[in-house]
N, C-alpha and C positions, 0 to 999 in steps of 0.2 A: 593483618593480611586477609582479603578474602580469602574462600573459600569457594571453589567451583564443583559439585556432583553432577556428573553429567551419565546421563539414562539414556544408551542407546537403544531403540527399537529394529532391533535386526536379528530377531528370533534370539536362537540361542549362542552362548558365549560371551567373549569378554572385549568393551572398547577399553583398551588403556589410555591416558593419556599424561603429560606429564601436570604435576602440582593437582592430578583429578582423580577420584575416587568413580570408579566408574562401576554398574551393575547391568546386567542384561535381563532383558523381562520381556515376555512375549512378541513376537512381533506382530504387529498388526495391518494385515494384508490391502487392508480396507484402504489403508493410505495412499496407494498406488493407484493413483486413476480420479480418485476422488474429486469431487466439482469443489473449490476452492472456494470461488466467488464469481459472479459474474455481471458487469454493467452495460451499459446502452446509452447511445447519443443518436438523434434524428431529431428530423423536422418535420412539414409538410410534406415536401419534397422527396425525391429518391436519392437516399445517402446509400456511397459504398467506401468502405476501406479495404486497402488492397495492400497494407505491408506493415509488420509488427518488428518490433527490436526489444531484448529485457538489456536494460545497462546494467554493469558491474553493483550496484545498488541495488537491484531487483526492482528497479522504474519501470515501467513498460511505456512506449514510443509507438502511433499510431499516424499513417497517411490516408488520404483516397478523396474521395470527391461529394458536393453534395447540393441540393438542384432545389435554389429557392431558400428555403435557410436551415440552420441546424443550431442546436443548442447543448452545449457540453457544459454541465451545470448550471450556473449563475447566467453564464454569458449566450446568447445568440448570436450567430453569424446568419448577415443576411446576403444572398449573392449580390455582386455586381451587378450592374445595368440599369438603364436609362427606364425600366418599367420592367414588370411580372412576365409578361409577354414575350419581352426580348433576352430576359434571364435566362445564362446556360450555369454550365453548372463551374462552382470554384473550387478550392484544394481546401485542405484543413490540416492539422499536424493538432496532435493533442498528446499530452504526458499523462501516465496514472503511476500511483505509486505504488509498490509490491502490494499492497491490501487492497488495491483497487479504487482507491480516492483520487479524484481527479487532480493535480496540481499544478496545469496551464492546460492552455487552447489558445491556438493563433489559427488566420487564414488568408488565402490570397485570390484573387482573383479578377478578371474582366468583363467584357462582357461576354465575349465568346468562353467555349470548355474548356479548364483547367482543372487539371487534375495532380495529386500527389500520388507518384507511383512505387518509388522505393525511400527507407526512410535507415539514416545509420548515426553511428555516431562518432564524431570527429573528436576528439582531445575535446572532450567535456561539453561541445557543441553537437546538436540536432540537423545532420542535412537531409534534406530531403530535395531530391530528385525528380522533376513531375515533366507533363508539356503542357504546353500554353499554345495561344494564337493569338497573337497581336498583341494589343497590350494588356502585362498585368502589374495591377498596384498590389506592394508588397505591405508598403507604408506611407502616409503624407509628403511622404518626399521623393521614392525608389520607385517607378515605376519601369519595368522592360517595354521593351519594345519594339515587334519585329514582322515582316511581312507576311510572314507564312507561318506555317506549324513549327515548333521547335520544341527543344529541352531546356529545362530551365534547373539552374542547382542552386536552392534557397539553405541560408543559413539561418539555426536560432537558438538564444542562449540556452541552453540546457537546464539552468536552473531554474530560468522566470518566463522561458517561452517567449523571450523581448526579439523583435525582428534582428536580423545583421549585418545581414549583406545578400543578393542575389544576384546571377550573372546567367548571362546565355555562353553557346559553346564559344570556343575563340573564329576567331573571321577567318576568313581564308577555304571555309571547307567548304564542300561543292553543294548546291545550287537546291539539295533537294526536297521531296512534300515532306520531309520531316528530319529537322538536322539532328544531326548523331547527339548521344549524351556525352558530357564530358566526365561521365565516371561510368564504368561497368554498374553494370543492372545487375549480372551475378546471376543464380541458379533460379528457376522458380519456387516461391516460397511458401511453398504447398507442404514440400517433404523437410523434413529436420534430423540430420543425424546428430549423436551424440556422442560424448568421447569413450564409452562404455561400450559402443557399436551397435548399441540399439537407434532406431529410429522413431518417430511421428510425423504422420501425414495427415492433413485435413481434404473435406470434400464435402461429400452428403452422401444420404442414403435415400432412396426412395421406397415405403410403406413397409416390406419385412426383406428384409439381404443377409446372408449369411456373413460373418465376416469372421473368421476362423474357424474357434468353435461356439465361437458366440451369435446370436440369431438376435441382431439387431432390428426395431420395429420404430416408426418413424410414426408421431403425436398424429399423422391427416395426411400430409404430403409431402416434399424433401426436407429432412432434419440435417443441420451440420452435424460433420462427423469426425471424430479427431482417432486415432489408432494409435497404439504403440507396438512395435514391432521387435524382436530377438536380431540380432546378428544375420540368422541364417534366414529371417520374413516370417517365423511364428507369431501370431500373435498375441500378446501379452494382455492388453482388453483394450476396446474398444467402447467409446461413449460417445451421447449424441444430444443435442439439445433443439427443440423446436416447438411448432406449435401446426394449425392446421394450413398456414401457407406456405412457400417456399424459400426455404431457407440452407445454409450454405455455410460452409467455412470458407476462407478465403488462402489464409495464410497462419505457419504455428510458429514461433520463435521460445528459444529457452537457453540459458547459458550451455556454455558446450557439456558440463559438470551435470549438467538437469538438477543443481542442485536451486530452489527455489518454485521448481516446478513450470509446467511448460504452460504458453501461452495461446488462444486460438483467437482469430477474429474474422469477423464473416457477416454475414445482413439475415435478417431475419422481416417477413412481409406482414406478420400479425403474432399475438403476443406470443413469444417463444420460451420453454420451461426449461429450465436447464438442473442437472444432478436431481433427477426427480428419482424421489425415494431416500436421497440422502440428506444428512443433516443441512446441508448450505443450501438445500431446492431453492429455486430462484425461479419468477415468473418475470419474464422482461416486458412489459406494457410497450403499444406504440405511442407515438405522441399526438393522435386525436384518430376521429374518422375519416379523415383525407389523407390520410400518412400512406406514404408506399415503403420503399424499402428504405428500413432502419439496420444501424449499427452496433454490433455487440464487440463483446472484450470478455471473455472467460480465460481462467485459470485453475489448470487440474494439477494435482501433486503429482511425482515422479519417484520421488522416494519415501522411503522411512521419515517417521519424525525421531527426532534427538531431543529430549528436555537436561534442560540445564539448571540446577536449582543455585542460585547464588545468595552467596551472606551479604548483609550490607557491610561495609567498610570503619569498621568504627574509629577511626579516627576521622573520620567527615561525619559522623552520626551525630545527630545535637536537636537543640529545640531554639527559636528566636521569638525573644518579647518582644510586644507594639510597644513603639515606644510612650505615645497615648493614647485615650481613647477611640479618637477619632483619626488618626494621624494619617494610617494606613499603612506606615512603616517601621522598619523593624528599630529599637532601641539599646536591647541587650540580646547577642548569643551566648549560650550554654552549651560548650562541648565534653566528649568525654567523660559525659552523666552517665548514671546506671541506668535513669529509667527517661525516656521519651515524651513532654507532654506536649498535650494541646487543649484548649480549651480555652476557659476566660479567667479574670481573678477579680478580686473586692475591686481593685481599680478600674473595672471592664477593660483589661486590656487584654487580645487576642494573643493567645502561644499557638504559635508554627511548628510541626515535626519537620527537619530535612533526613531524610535518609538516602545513600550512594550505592551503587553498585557499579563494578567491574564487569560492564559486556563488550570487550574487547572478543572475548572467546566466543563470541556469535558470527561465522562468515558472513562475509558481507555482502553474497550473492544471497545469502537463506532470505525464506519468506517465515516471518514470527505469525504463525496461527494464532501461539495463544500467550497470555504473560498476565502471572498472578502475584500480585502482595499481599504474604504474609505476617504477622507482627503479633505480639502474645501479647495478652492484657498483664500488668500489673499493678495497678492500684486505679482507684475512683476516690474521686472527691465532688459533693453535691451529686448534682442530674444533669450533667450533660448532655445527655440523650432527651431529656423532657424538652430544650428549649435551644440547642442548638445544632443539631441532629438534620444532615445523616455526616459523619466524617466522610471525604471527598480528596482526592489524589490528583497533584498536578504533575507532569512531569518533563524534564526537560533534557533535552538529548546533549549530552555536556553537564558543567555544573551553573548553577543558574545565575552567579555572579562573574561566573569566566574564572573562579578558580573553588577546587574541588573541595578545599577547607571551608568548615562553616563561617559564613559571614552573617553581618546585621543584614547586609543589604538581601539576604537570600530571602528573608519573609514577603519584598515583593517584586522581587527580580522578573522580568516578564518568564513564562511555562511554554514548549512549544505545543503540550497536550494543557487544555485547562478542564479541570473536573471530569478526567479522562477513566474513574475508577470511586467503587462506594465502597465502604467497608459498615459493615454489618456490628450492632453491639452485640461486644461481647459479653457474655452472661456473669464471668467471675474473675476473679484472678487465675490468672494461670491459663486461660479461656481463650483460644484465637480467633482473629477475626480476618477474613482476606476477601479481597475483590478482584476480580478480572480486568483487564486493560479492557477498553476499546480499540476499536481503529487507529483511531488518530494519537491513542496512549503510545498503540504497539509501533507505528509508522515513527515516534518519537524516539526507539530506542536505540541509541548510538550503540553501531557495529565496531566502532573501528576506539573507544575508549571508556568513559565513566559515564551514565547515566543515573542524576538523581530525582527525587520525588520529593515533593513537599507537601505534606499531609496534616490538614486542617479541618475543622468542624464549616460546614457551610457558610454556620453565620458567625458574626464573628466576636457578638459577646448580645447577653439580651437583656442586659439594663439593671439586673437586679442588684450590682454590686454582693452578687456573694460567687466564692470560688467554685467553679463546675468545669472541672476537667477530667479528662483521664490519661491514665500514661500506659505506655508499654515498653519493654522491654528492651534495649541497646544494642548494638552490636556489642558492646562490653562485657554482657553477660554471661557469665562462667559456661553456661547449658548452651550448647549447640543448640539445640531445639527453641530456646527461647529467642535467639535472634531473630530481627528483621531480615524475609528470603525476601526473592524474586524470582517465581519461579517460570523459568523462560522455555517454549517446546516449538521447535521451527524444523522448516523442512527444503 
C-alpha cells in the first residue's frame, strides 16, 4: 500500500488527514500573489481577448478577436477575406493547460468583424458566445449566415478544440442592429469573487497609483493589474505586468475554491515583463516590428502550497527485458524484485525501470508547480554512466499498458510525458539521485488515479556486449527512505 506525507504550508499547526502522516513547517507568504507563469499569442495585426474560464482540470479557456492573423504556437490563423485590405478582424478560442502549454487553437470568421466575446463550459464542451455580420465560416461545411449584426453561439470539443456546431439566436425576435444572444453574457469579467469572500479584479495602472498599502509603479506606461481583495476591500497585494506601451488586463477567472490559483488576461502593445524580481519573471516579446496589440495569459497563485511526498507501489514496481537487441520491445517482466534495473547486458539488450504511484490525493482543480523522483542507488555493474548516460524519465498519466500491474508490453507502451525528467549519477550505494518533472512531465500527472514512470538510460545498449547497469532500490524495501518517492507540491 502506498504511503502519502503530505506537508502543508499554512504556518503553524497541524493538516490531518486520513491514511496521511502530516507535518506543518513554515508557511511561506511568498506563495500568495506570485507570478506562476505567463504566455502570449499575436500576430501582425491587433489581437484582443476579452474572456477567460479555468475548467475543473485547471485548463484555462480563452476568447476575443484578432486583425490579419495570429499564431498560438505551431498554428497560424490567417483572417478571412478576399485580400489584406478588406480583412476585418475574426474570433479565435484557444485552450492552455494548468502549466500554461498550449493544447488547441481554433477560429472563425468572415470578411466583415467577428469577435469571441464570452467563453464557458458546457458538459465537457467549449461555447463560446461572440457577434458576427454576415457571413461566418466555422468550418468547410458550417457557415451562418445573416443580414445584419448578430450573436452567434459556437460549439467546441473540449478536448481537441474540433469545431461542432454553431447557430444564430432563434427566428422570430424583433428586427434589430444587433440580435439579442441566446445565452446570458453574465457579470463583467473584470472582478472575480471567491468562495472564501475574498475577491480579484483586473485593469491597469498608469506610471505610480497607490493601491492599498502598496505603491504600484507601471514599466513607461499602463501595466495590467490584477488585485486581491478581503471580504471587507483590504487589500491583500496587488501585481502588475507590462512594459513601456499600453497595456491592460481584460478579464480574471479562477475556480470558485481559488484553489489552482487565479487567472488574468489582457493585451499588452510592446514587450511586457511580468513577476519581475520573482523566480518565474517572464519577458513577453511581440511578434515583429509591425505588431500592435498582442495577447497574454498569466497565472498568479492564491494559496499556500501543500507537498505530498508519495511511495511507489510495490506491487506494480518491477524492471522489463528487450526482448532482443534490436527488437524495441519488451521480452521478460521482473516483478516484486528487491532491487530496480536498467541498463544493458552481455546480450545488449536494454532493462526498463516502471515505477507507480497513487496521485489520486492530488485535487483536480490544483496546479502541480513542482514534482520530483526520487530512487536510492543500490548496486552498479560495469560503467553505465561512461556510455549510456544521462538516465531519463517517461511518464504516463494512467499505467502505460492500460493496467497498473507490470507488464512486457510497458517497456514500449507509448508515455504521455517522453524524457520528461534526468536523474543525475549517483555516487555510491546507498547514494540518491532525483530529477525534477518538467511541464509536460507535471501536466502528465493523473489527479483522479495511478500515475506511472518508466525509467531508462537514454541509449539503449552501446555494443560492447558487456553488463552496464545499475539498480536502485524497490518499493519492497524494508527502509522507508530507500523507496522510490514522488514528490508532489501543488497549489
Amino acid at each position: 500500500m502506498s504511503m502519502i506525507r503530505t506537508v502543508a504550508v499554512l504556518g503553524l499547526g497541524l493538516l490531518l488527514a486520513a491514511e496521511a502522516r502530516a507535518q506543518a513547517i513554515p508557511g511561506n507568504p511568498g506563495s500568495d500573489g506570485t507570478l506562476d507563469w505567463a504566455v502570449m499569442a499575436g500576430g501582425p495585426g491587433a489581437d484582443y481577448v476579452y474572456d477567460v474560464i479555468v475548467l475543473a482540470d485547471g485548463g484555462i479557456v480563452v476568447t476575443g478577436e484578432y486583425w490579419d492573423e495570429i499564431t498560438f504556437g505551431a498554428s497560424t490563423f490567417d483572417a478571412e477575406g478576399a485580400d489584406e485590405l478588406n480583412e476585418e478582424c475574426d474570433m479565435f478560442v484557444a485552450k492552455y493547460s494548468a502549466q500554461g502549454v498550449l493544447v488547441w487553437a481554433n477560429h472563425a470568421g468572415g470578411k466583415y468583424s467577428d469577435r469571441g466575446l464570452r467563453v464557458r463550459d458546457v458538459s465537457g464542451n467549449i461555447e463560446v458566445t461572440g457577434t458576427g455580420f454576415a457571413n461566418i465560416k466555422f468550418s468547410d461545411t458550417v457557415t451562418l449566415a445573416a443580414e445584419e449584426e448578430y450573436y452567434f453561439v459556437a460549439t467546441y470539443n473540449g478536448a481537441t478544440g474540433a469545431f461542432v456546431s454553431a447557430n444564430l439566436p432563434a427566428t422570430g425576435q424583433p428586427d434589430t442592429p444587433l440580435m439579442q444572444p441566446s445565452v446570458d453574457l453574465g457579470y463583467p469579467n473584470w472582478f472575480l469573487e471567491l468562495s472564501d469572500g475574498t475577491s480579484v479584479r483586473t485593469g491597469k495602472v498608469w506610471l505610480k497609483e497607490k493601491v492599498g498599502a502598496t505603491t504600484v509603479t507601471s514599466e513607461g506606461g499602463e501595466d495590467a493589474l490584477i488585485v486581491r481583495q478581503n471580504a471587507i476591500g483590504n487589500v491583500l497585494w496587488a501585481k502588475h505586468g507590462g512594459g513601456l506601451g499600453k497595456d491592460w488586463g481584460t478579464a480574471v477567472a479562477a475556480r470558485p475554491s481559488g484553489v489552482g490559483g487565479v487567472v488574468m488576461v489582457g493585451n499588452f502593445e510592446a514587450n511586457a515583463t511580468f513577476g519581475r524580481g520573482e523566480n518565474e519573471e517572464v519577458t513577453l516579446d511581440v511578434s515583429g516590428s509591425d505588431a500592435e496589440s498582442e495577447i497574454f495569459v498569466a497565472k498568479y497563485r492564491v494559496d499556500m502550497e501543500i507537498t505530498q511526498i508519495l511511495e511507489s507501489q510495490a506491487s506494480s514496481d518491477g524492471y522489463v527485458v528487450e526482448s532482443s537487441e534490436t527488437s524495441g520491445v519488451g521480452g521478460t517482466a521482473v516483478s516484486n524484485a528487491a532491487d530496480l534495473t536498467l541498463g544493458d547486458d552481455a546480450a545488449r539488450k536494454q532493462y526498463v525501470v516502471i515505477v507507480s504511484f497513487d496521485t489520486s490525493g492530488i485535487p483536480d482543480a490544483a496546479t502541480i508547480s513542482s514534482a520530483k523522483l526520487k530512487m536510492v542507488r543500490s548496486a552498479l555493474t560495469g560503467d553505465p554512466y561512461a556510455s549510456l548516460t544521462p538516465i531519463t524519465v517517461d511518464v504516463k498519466r494512467g499505467a502505460f499498458n492500460g493496467n497498473a500491474a507490470l507488464e512486457i508490453a510497458d517497456f514500449q507502451a507509448a508515455a504521455d510525458a517522453v524524457a520528461a525528467a534526468t536523474l543525475p549519477n549517483p555516487p555510491s550505494n546507498g547514494s540518491t539521485s532525483s530529477g525534477g518533472l518538467n511541464v509536460a512531465g507535471r501536466d502528465a500527472i493523473n489527479k483522479t488515479g495511478v500515475t506511472q514512470l518508466r525509467v531508462r538510460f537514454t541509449l539503449d545498449d552501446d555494443n560492447d556486449s558487456v553488463i552496464d547497469s545499475i539498480a536502485f532500490y524497490s518499493g519492497e524495501n524494508a527502509t522507508s527512505a530507500n523507496r522510490p518517492k514522488l514528490t508532489v507540491t501543488y497549489y
